[in-house]
N, C-alpha and C positions, 0 to 999 in steps of 0.2 A: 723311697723309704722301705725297707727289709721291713716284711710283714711279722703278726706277731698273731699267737691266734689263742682264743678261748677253748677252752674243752667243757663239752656241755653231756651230760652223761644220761641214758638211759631213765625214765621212772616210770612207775604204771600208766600213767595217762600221757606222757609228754619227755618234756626234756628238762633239767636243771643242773646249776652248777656244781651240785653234788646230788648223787644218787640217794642219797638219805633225803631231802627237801622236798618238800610240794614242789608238783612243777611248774615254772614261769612260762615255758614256751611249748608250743606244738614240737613235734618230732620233725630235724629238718628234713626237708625234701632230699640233700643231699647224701653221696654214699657216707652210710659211716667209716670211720677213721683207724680203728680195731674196737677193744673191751677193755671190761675189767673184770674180775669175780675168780676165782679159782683155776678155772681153765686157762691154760697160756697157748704158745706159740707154737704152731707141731714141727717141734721139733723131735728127736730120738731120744726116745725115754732115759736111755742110759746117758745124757746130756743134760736133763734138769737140774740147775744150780743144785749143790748141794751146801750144805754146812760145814766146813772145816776141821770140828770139833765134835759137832753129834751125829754127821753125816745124815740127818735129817735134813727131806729136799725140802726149800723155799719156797715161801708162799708166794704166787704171782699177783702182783698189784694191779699191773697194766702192761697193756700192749697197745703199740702205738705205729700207725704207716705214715711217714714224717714227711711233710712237704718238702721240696726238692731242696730249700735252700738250709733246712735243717739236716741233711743227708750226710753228717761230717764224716763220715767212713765211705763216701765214696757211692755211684747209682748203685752197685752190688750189693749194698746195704740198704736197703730201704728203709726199715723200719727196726723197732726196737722193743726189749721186753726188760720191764723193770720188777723183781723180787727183793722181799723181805726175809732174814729168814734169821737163824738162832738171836738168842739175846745177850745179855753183859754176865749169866750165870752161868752159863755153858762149859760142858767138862767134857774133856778128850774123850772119848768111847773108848772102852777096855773090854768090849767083847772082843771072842775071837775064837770061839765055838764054830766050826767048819760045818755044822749042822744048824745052825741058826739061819735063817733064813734071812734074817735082815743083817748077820753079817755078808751072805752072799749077795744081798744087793748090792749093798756097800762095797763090794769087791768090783761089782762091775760097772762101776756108775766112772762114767771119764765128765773131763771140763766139756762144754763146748767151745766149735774153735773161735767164738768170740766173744766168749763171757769177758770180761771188766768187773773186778770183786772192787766193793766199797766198805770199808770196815769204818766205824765212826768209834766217836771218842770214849764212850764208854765198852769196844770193843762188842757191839755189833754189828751184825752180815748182812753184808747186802748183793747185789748182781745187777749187772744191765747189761741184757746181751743184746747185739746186732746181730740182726735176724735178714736172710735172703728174701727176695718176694716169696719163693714158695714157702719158707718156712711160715711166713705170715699168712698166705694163701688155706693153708692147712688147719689152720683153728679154728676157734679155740677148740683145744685138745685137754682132757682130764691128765692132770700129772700121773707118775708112774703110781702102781699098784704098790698098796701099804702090805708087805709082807710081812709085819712085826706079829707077833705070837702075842696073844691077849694077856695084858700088863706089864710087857717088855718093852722100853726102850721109849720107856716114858718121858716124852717132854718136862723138863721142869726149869729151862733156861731164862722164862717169860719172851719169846718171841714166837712168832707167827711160825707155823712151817705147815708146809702143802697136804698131810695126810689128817693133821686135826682141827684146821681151820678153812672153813668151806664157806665160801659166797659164791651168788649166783654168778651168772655173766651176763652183763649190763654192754650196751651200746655206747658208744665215744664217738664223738662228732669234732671236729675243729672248723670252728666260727671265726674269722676276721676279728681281730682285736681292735678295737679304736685305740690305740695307746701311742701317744705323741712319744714314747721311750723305746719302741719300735727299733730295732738294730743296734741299741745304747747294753755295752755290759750294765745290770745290776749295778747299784749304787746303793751304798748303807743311807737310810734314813735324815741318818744326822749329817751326810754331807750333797744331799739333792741337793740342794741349795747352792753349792760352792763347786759343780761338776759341768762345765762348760758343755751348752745341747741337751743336759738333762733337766727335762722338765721334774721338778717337786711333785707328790700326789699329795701335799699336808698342807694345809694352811697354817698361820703364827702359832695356831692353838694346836695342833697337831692332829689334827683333824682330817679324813680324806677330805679330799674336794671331791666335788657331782661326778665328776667325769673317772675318780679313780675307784670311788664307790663302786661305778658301775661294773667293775673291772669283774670279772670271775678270777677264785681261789688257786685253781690250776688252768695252766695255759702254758704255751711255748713261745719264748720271752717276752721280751716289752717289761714292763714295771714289776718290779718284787716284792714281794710283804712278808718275808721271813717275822717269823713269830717274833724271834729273838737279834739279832743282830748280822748283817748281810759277810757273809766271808767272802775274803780275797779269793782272786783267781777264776772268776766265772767271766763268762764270754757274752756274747748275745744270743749263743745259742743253747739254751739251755729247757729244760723242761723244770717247773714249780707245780709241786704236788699237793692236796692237802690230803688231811687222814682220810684215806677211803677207807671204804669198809673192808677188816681184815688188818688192817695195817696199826701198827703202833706207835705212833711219834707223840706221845702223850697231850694230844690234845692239840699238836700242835701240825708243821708242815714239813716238807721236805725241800729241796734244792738237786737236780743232777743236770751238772755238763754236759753236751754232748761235743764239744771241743776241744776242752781243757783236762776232760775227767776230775775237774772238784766235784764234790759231793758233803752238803750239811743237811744234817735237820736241828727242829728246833722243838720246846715243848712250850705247851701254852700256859 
């Protein structure tokens, strides 16, 4: 059975399935996995996802060094880094003062060469970029230097972006997953039941059962708990996130391929 694994994240005393919670477990013995918190992947500053339309860079959620059988870009790729970044308010930038200073960032900020942009339905940004071992070797690294002149270039789109929104960096662990849905794409809710090999996590009442309870929020596949409704086109290889700290999905969780490139969230 293709493994599936929990993500257990950094707390002051321990470990938990989210860094905001008391913690349930000791800190594991084993290497951690990457972070999460503001800092990302060292990569070249002029390579931080950027924004599209405020060209404000993206706030980094997480970074991740993916067990082999999640490596769907190949051993070259090892790992990966996942960004939030402008919101559904967001207006093209119409500076263009050559003495501005954060127009000249914006002048020099290129893609990296393996970003994957995610735009969702209410048109915002998102990123996941496949990162080299060194690139992952090299972190976590502070995003590039905020050169905006004081009350210029003010965020007002409501999404996250790397110079105004700052969390620490927290430890990521990936734990063996007990999930009998283990190597099974995602299955919406309402048809566990009717998907040949997939085990249900509900009972009649719609209820987790003991064993799905136990499941952690985020993890690399095995069973899914989209807040809202499971979207077509996801694989077994996928990564399921909930709101970490920093991140916006109103309450709710996220969804990203590392296969197929679908990508959903959802709000609570």
């Amino acid at each position: 059975m293709t493994a599936a694994y929990d993500l257990w994240f950094e707390t002051a005393d321990g470990a938990a399935d989210h860094p905001a919670r008391p913690a349930t477990w000791p800190r594991p013995a084993s290497a951690p996995a990457g972070w999460i918190g503001s800092a990302g992947p060292g990569i070249d500053p002029a390579t931080w996802p950027r924004g599209t339309q405020t060209g404000l860079p993206m706030f980094h959620a997480i970074t991740l060094l993916l067990p082999p059988a999640f490596r769907r870009r190949g051993a070259d790729l090892p790992a990966i880094a996942f960004f939030q970044g402008e919101g559904q308010f967001a207006r093209p930038r119409t500076a263009t003062d050559e003495d501005d200073p954060f127009v000249v960032d914006c002048a020099q900020a290129v893609d990296h060469p393996n970003l994957g942009r995610r735009v969702d339905l209410i048109d915002g940004e998102f990123a996941l970029l496949w990162l080299t071992r060194d690139e992952y070797d090299r972190g976590p690294t502070a995003p590039p230097a905020d050169p905006r002149r004081p009350g210029e270039h003010v965020a007002d789109d409501e999404g996250p972006n790397a110079w105004d929104s700052h969390e620490p960096t927290r430890l990521v662990w990936l734990v063996d997953r007990p999930d009998p849905n283990a190597g099974h794409a995602p299955v919406d809710a309402m048809h566990a039941g009717d998907t040949p090999g997939y085990v249900s996590p509900y009972d009649a009442g719609f209820q987790r059962l003991p064993w799905a309870a136990a499941l952690a929020w985020s993890h690399l596949g095995g069973t899914a708990f989209p807040v809202q409704s499971q979207q077509d086109g996801f694989t077994p290889w996928y990564l399921e996130l909930d709101e970490l700290p920093g991140l916006n999905f109103g309450g709710g969780n996220a969804q990203v391929d590392l296969e197929s490139d679908a990508f959903d969230w959802s709000c609570g």
